[in-house]
Residue, then its C-alpha position, 0 to 999 in steps of 0.5 A: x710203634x711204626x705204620x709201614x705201607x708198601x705202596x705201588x701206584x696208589x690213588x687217593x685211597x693212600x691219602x684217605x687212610x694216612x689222614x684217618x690213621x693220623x687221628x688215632x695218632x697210632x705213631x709215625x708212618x713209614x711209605x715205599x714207593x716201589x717203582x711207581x714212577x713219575x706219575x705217582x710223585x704228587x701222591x707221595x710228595x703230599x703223604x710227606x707233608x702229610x708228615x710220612x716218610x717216604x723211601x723210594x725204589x727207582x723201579x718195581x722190584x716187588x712187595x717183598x723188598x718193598x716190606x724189607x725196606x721198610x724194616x732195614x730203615x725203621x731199624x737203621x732210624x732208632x724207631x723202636x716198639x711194634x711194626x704193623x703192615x697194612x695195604x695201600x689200597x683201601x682194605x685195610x680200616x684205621x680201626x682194624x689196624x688200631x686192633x692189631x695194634x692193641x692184640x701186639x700189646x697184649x702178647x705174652x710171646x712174641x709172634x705175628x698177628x694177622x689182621x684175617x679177612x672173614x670174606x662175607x658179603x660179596x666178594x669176587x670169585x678169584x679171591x674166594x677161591x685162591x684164599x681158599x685154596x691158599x689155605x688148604x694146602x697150607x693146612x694140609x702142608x703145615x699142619x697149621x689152620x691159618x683163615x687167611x694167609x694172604x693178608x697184609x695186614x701183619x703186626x711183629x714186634x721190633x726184636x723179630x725185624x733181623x728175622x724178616x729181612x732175612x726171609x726169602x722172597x722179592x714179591x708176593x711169595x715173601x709172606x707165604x714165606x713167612x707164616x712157612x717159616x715162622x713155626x721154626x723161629x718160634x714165633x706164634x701166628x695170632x689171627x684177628x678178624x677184620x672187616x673184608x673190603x674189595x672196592x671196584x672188585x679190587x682192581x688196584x691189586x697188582x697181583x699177577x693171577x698165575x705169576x705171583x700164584x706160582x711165586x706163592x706155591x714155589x716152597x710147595x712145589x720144590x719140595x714135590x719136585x725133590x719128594x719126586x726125585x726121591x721116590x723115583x729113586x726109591x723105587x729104582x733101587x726097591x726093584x734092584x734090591x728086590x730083584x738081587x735079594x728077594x727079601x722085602x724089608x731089607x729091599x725096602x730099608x736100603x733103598x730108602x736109606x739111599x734115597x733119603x740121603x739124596x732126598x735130605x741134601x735137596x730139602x736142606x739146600x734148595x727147599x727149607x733154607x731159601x738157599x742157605x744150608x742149614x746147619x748139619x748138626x742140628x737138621x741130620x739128626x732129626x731128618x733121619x729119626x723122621x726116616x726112620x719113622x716114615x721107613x716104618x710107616x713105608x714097610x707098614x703100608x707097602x706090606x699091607x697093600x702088598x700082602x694083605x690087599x694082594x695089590x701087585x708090587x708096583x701099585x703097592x709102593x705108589x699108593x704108599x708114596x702117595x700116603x707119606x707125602x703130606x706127613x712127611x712134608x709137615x714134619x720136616x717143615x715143621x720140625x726138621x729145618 
């Protein structure tokens, strides 16, 4: 198995843990420097007389390509078996890496083991809110219960490295990425608890609070954006077929049909597929059987609002939107593409 640590001006806690990890003699530890400059080489030059392999970017271009090449090269070496990723920066214990290691030998199906922080102790405000956050609206949108999304210490094994170069994503975002899209590739998500570290409240962490926060939330926030777009749309055209028809299903069967065509073209384009559009034969048919579903659902709840609760027609169709908006968008991340 391989140690991968993606590393951007790191202290001497590198050193510290790539000799504790040396004693579990856990297999070779593969280093990239991402950028960090002159004043780094000393660290780096002794991490390979430590016996590590380092691999360099001349400049910062962020966690996620650092990760992809590290992979690309354990790929291209002939290294083989599992592939663990932990921080350079101290949080991650030697012996909490060697239990992601034996969880991967124990898996029955292939998948990601997260090595998840259970913050006890005292850890400091911004990271108990944004964890928490993170994973309310990735439970909310996925349907899925992750304790810690933002981990790095993440285990795969070797067959599942095509697939994690492949993930969208330069910097931060690049492992929200992949726990979004890993139910689609049939991978499973394993969480292992560890140990929560935060040495000097943490201040060799190069997250960017509102940057590398909005890189993180960008897949949620594009399919708001498209979801908008759509029902905005939608309710043009209900007010237009309404207005020439006068018949409620039908307003609402043909609007949604419209709007769901243009609302399928942006999620299977810019949303689900990082860019690459995914194949028609297989998306189509189970997009427009959650339409039809969800267009059930619509007339459902816009009747009841609308004819039981004698809510006017405007409200109606807004408290209607707002109510398919989270089913809608975890069967299509979850099913769909």
């Amino acid at each position: 198995m391989t140690i991968l640590i993606p590393a951007y001006e790191p202290d001497k806690r590198l050193l510290e843990l790539i000799v504790q990890l040396q004693e579990y003699q856990l297999g070779p530890i593969v280093l990239v420097d991402d950028g960090s400059g002159p004043a780094y080489r000393g660290i780096f030059d002794m991490a390979e007389a430590f016996g590590c392999t380092v691999l360099t970017h001349e400049a910062n271009l962020g966690k996620g390509r650092a990760l992809k090449t590290g992979f690309r090269y354990i790929q291209e070496s002939g290294l083989s078996g599992y592939v663990v990723c932990a921080d350079s920066d101290g949080q991650h214990l030697p012996h909490d890496i060697k239990r992601i290691v034996e969880v991967l030998q124990n898996q029955t199906t292939p998948g990601i083991v997260l090595g998840s922080r259970r913050f006890s102790g005292t850890i400091p405000l911004r990271s108990r809110f944004g964890n928490s956050v993170t994973r309310a609206v990735f439970s909310l949108t996925t349907g899925t219960k992750i304790y810690d999304t933002q981990t790095g210490l993440r285990g795969f094994s070797f067959p599942m490295l095509d697939w994690l170069c492949q993930i969208p994503g330069e910097r931060f975002e690049y492992e929200m990425n992949m726990l979004l899209t890993a139910h689609r590739e049939g991978y499973t998500l394993t969480e292992e608890y560890i140990d929560t570290v935060y040495l000097e409240d943490n201040k060799s962490s190069h997250f960017r609070p509102l940057v590398d926060s909005f890189r993180i939330y960008l897949p949620i926030l594009m399919f708001s954006t498209s979801s908008l777009l759509s029902a905005l749309l939608d309710f043009t055209l209900l007010f237009l077929f309404q207005s020439l028809g006068h018949n409620l299903f039908l307003s609402v069967a043909a609007a949604r049909l419209c709007s769901s065509i243009f609302n399928y073209s942006m999620n299977r384009k810019y949303v689900f597929t990082g860019g690459k559009a995914s194949r028609l034969q297989e998306s189509l048919p189970k997009y427009f059987a959650l339409v039809i579903l969800v267009l059930l659902f619509n007339y459902g709840l816009l009747y009841f609002y609308n004819e039981k609760l004698i809510i006017p027609l405007v409200a109606a169709k807004l408290m209607t939107e707002v109510s398919i908006f989270l089913f809608s968008y975890w069967a299509q991340r979850r099913f769909v593409y």
